[in-house]
FIRO-442198 format. One record per atom (N, C-alpha, C, CB): residue number from 0; residue in three letters; atom name; y, x, z. Coordinates in Angstrom, 1 decimal. Each point is the difference from the previous one (the first is absolute). Glycine has a CB too. Layout:
# FIRO-442198
NUM|ala|CA|Y|X|Z .
...
This chain:
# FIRO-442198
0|unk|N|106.5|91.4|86.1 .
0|unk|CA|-0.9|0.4|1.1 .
0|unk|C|0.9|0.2|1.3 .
0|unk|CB|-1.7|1.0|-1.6 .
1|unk|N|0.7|-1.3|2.6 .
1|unk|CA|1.0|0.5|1.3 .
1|unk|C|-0.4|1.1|0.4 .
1|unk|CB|0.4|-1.9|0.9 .
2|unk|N|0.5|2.8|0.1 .
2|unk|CA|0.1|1.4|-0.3 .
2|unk|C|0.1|0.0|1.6 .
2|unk|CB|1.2|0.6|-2.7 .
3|unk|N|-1.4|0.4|3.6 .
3|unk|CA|0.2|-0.1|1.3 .
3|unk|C|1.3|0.6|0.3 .
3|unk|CB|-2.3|0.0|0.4 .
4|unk|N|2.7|-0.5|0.7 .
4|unk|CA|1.4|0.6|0.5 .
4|unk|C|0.1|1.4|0.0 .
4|unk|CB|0.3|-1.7|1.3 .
5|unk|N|0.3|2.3|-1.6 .
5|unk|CA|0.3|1.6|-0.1 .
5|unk|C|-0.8|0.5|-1.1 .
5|unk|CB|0.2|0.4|2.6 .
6|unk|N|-1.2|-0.9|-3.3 .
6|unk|CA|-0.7|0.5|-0.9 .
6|unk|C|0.7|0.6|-1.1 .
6|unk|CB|-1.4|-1.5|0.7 .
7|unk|N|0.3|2.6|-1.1 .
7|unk|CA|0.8|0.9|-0.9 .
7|unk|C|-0.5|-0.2|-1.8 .
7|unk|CB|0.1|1.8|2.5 .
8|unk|N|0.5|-1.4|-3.2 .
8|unk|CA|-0.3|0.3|-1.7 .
8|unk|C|0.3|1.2|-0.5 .
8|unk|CB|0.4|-2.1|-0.4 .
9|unk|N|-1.6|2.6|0.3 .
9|unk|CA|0.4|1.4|-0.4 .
9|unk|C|-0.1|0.1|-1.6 .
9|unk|CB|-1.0|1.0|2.3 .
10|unk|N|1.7|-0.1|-2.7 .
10|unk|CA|0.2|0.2|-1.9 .
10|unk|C|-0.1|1.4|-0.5 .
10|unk|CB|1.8|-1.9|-0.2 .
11|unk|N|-2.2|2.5|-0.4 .
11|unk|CA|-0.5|0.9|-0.2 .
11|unk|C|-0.2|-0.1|-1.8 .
11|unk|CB|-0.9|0.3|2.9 .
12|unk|N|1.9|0.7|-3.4 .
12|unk|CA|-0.1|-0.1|-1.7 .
12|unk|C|-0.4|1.8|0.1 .
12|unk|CB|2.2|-2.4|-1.4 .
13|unk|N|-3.2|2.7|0.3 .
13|unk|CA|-0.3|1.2|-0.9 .
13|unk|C|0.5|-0.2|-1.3 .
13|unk|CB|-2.0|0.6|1.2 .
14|unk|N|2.3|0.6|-2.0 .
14|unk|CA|-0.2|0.1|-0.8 .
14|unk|C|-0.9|0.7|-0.9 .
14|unk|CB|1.5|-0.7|0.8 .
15|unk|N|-2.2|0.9|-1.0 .
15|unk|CA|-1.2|0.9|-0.5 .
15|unk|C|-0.4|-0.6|-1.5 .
15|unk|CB|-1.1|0.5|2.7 .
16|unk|N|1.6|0.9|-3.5 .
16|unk|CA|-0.3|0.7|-1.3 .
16|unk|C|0.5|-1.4|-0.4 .
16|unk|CB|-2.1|2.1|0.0 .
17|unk|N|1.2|-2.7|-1.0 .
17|unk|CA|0.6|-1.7|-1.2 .
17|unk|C|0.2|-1.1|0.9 .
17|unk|CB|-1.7|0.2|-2.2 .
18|unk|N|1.9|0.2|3.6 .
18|unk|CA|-0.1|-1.3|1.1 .
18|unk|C|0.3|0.1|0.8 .
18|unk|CB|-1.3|-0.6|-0.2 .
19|unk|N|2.1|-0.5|0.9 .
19|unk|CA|0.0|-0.4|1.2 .
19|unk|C|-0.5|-0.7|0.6 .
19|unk|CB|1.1|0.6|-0.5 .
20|unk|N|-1.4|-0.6|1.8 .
20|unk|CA|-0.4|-0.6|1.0 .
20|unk|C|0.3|-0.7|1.2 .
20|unk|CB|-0.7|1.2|-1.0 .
21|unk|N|1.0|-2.3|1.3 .
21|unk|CA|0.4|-0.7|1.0 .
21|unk|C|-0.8|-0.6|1.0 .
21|unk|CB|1.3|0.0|-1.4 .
22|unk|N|-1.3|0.5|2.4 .
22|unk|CA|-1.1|-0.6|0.9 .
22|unk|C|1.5|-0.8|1.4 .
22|unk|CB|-3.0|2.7|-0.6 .
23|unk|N|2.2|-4.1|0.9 .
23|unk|CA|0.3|-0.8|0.7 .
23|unk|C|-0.8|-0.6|1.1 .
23|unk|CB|1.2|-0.2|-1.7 .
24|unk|N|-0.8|0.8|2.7 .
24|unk|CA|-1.1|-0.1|1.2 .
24|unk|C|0.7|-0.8|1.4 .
24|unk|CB|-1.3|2.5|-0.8 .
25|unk|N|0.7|-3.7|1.1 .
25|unk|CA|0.9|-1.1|0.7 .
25|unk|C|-1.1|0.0|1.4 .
25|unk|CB|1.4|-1.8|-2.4 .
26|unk|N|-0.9|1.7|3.4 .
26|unk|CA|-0.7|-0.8|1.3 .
26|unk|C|-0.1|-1.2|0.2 .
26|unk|CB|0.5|1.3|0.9 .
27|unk|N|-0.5|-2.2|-2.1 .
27|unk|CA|-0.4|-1.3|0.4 .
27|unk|C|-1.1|-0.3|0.3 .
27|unk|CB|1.3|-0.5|-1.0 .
28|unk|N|-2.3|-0.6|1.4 .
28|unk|CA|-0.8|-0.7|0.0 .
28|unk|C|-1.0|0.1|-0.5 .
28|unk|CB|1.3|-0.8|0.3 .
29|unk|N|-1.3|1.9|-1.9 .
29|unk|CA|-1.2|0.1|-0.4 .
29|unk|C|-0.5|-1.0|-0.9 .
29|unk|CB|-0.2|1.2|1.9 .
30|unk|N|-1.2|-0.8|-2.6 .
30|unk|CA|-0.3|-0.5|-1.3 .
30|unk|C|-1.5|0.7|-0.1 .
30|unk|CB|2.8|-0.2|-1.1 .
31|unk|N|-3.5|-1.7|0.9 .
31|unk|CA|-1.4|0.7|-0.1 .
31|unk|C|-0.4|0.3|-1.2 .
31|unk|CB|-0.7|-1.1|1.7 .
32|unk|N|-0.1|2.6|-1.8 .
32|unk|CA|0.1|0.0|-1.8 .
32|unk|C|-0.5|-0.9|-0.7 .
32|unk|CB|-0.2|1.9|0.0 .
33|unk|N|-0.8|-2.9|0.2 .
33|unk|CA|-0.9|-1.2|-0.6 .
33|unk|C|1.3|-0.7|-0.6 .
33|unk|CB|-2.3|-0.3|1.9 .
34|unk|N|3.6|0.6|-1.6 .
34|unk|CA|1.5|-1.4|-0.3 .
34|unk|C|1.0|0.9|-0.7 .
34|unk|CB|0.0|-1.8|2.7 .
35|unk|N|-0.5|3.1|-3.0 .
35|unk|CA|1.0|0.8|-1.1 .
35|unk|C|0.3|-0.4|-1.1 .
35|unk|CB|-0.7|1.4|0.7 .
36|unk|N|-0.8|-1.5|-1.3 .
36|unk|CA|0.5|-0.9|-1.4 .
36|unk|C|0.4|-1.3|-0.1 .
36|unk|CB|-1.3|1.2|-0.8 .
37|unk|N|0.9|-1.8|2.1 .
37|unk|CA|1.3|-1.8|-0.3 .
37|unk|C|1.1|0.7|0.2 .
37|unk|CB|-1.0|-2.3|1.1 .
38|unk|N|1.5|3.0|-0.2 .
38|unk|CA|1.4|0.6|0.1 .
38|unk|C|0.5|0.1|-1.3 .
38|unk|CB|-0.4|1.4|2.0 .
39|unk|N|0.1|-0.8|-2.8 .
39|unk|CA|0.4|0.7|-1.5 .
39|unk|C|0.1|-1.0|-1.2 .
39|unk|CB|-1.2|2.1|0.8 .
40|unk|N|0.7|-3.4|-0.4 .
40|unk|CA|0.1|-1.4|-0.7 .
40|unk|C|1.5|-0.6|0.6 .
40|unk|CB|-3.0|-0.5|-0.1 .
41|unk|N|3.5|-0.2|-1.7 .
41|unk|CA|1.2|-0.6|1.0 .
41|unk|C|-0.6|-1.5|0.8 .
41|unk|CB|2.1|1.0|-2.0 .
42|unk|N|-0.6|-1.1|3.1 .
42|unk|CA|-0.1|-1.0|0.7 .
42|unk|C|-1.0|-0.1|1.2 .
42|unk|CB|0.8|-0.8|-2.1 .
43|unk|N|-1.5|2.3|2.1 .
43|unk|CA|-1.0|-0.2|0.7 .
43|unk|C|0.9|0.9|1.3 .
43|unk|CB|-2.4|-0.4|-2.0 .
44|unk|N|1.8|0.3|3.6 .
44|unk|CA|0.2|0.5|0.7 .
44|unk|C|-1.2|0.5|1.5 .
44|unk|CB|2.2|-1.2|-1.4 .
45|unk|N|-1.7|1.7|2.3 .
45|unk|CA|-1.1|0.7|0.8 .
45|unk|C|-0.1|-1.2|0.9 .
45|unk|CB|0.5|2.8|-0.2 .
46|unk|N|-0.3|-3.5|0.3 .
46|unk|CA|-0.4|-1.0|1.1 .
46|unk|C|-0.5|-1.5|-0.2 .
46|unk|CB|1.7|1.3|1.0 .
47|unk|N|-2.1|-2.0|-0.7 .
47|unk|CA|-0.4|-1.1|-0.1 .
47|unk|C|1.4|-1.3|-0.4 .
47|unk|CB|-2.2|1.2|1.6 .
48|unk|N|2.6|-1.8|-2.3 .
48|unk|CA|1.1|-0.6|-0.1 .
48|unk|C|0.5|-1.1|1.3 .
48|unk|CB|-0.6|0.6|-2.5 .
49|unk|N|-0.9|-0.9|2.7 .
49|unk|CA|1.0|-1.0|1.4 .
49|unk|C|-0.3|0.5|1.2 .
49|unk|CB|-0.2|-2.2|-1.0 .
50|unk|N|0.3|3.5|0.8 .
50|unk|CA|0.2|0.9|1.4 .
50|unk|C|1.0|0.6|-0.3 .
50|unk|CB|-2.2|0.5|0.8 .
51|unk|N|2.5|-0.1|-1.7 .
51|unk|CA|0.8|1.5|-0.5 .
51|unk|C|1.5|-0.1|1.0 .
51|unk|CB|-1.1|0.0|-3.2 .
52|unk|N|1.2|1.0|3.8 .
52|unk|CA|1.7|0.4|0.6 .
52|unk|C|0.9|0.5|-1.0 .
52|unk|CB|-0.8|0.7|2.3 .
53|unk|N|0.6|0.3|-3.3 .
53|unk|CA|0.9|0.1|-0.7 .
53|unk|C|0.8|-0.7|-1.2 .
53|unk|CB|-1.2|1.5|1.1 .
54|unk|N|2.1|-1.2|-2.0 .
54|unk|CA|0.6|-0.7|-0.9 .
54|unk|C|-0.6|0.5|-1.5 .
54|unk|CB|2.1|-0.3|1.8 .
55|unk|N|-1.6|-0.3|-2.8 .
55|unk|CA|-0.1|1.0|-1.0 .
55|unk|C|-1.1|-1.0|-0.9 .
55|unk|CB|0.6|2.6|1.5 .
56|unk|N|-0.5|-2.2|-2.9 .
56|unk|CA|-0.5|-0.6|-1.0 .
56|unk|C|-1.4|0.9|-0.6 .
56|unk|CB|2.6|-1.2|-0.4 .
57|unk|N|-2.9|2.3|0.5 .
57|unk|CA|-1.2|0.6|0.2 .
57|unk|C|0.3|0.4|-1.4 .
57|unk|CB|-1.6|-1.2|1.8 .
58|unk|N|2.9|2.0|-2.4 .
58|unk|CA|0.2|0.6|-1.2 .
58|unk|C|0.4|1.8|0.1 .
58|unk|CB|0.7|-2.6|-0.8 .
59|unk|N|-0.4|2.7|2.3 .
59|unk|CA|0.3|1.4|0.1 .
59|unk|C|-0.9|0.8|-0.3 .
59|unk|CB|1.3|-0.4|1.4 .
60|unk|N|-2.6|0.6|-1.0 .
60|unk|CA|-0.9|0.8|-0.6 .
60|unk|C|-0.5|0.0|-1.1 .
60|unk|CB|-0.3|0.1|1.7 .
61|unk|N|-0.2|-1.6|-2.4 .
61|unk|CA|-0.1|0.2|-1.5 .
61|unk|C|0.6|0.1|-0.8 .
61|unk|CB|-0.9|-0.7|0.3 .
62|unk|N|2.7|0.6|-0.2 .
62|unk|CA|0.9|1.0|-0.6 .
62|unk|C|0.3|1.2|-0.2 .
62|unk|CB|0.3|-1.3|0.5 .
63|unk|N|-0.5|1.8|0.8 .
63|unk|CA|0.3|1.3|-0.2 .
63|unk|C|-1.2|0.8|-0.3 .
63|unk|CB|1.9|-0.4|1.5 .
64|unk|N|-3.3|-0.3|-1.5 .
64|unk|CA|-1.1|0.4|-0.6 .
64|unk|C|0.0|-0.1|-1.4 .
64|unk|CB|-1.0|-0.7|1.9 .
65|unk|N|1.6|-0.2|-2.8 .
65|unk|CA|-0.1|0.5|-1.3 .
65|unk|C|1.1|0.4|-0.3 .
65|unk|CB|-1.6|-1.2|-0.7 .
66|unk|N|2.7|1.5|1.5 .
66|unk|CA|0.9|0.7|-0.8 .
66|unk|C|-0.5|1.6|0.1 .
66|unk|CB|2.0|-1.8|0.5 .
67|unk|N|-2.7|2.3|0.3 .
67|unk|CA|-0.5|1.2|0.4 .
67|unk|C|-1.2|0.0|-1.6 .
67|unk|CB|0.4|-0.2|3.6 .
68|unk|N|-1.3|-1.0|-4.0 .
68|unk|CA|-1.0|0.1|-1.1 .
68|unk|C|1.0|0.5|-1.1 .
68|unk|CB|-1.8|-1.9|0.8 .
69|unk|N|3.2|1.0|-1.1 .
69|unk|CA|0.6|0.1|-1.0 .
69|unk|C|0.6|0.8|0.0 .
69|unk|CB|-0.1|-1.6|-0.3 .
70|unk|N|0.4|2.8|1.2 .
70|unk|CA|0.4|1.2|-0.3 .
70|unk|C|-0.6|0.9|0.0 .
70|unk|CB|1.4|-0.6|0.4 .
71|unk|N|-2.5|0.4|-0.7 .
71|unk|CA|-1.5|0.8|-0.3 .
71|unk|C|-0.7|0.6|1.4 .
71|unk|CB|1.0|0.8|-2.4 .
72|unk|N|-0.4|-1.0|3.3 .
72|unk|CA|-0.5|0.5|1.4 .
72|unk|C|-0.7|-1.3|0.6 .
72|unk|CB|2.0|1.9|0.5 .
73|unk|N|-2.1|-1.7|1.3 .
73|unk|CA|-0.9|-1.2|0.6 .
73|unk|C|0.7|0.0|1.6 .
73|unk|CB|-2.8|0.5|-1.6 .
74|unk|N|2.0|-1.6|2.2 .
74|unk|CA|0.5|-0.6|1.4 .
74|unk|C|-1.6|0.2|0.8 .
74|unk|CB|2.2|-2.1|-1.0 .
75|unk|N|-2.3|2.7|1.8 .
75|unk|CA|-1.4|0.0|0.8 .
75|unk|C|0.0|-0.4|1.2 .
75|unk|CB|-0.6|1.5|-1.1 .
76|unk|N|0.5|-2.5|2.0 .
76|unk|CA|0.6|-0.3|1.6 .
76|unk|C|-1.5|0.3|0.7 .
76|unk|CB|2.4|-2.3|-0.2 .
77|unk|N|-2.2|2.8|1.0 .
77|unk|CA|-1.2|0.5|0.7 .
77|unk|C|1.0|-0.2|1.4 .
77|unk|CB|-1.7|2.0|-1.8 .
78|unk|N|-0.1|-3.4|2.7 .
78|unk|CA|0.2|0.3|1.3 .
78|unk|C|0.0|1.3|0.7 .
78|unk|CB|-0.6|-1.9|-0.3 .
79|unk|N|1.1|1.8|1.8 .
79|unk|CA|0.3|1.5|0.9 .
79|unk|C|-0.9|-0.3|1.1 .
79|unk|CB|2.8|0.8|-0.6 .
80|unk|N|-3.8|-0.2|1.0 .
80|unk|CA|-1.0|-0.1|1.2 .
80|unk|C|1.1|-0.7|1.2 .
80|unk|CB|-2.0|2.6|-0.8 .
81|unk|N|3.2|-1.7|1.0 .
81|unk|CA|0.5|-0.3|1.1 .
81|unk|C|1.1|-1.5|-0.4 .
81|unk|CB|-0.4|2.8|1.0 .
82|unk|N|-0.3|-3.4|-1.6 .
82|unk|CA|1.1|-1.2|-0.7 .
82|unk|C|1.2|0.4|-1.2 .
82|unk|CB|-0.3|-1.1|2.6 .
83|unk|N|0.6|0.3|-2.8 .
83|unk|CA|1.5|-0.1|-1.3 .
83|unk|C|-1.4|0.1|-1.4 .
83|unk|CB|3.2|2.1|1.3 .
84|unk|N|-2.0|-1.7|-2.4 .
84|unk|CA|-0.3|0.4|-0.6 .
84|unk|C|0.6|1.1|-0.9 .
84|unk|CB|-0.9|-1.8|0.7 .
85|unk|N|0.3|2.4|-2.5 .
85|unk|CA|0.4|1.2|-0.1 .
85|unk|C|0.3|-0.2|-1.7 .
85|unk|CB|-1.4|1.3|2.4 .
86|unk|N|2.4|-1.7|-2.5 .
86|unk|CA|0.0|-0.7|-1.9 .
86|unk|C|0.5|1.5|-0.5 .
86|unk|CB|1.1|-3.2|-0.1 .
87|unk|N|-1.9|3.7|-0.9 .
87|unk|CA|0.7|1.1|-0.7 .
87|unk|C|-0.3|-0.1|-1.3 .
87|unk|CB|-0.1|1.4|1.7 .
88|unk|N|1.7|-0.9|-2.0 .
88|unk|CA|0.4|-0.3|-1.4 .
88|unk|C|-0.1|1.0|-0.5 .
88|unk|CB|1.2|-1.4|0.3 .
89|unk|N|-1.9|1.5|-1.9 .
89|unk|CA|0.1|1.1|-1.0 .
89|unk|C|1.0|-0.3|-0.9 .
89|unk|CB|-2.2|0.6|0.2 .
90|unk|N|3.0|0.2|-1.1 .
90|unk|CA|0.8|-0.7|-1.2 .
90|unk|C|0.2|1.4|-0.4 .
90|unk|CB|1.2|-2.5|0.7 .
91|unk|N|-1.1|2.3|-2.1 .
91|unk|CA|0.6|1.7|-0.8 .
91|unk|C|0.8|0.3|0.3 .
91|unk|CB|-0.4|0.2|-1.6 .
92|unk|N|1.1|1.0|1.8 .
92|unk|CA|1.1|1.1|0.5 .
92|unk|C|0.5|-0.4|-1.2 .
92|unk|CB|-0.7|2.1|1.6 .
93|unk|N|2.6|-2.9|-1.7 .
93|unk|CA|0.7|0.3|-1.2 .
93|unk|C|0.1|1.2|-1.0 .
93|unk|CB|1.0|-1.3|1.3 .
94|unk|N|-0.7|1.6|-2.2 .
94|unk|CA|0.0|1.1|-1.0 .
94|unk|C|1.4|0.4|0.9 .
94|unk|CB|-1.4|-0.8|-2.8 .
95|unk|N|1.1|2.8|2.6 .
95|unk|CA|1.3|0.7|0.1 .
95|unk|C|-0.7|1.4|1.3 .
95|unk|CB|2.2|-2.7|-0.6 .
């Protein structure tokens, strides 16, 4: 994706009780929810292919989407009214 000049990525982990939490909140461009779930398919991406400006093979989010299933947690990206978007990660808190 393209990202605007100066734009920011904010990261923000909890831990709370059997879990952690990772929330990823970007100023890009944005994401209409109707195109979440192609997002979460591989190979798939947010733009039309013979428009598309960015690079990339359309595996970053369905990767890291079932690695999040296969460690018994989840991936949830939710557009942001004021644009970007907001991918938050659940996954179990290690033992200890």
């Amino acid at each position: 994706m393209l990202f605007r000049s100066g734009g920011e990525i904010c990261i923000r982990v909890q831990h709370r009780e059997a879990e952690v939490l990772i929330s990823i909140i970007d100023q890009g461009p944005g994401v209409e929810p109707r195109d979440i779930p192609r997002l979460l398919r591989p190979f798939e991406q947010g733009e039309n292919a013979l428009i598309r400006r960015g690079e990339g093979a359309g595996l970053g989010l369905p990767l890291a989407f079932m690695l999040c299933r296969g460690m018994g947690g989840g991936l949830t990206l939710t557009p942001r009214v004021e644009g970007g978007l907001n991918a938050a990660i659940r996954v179990p808190a290690p033992p200890g």
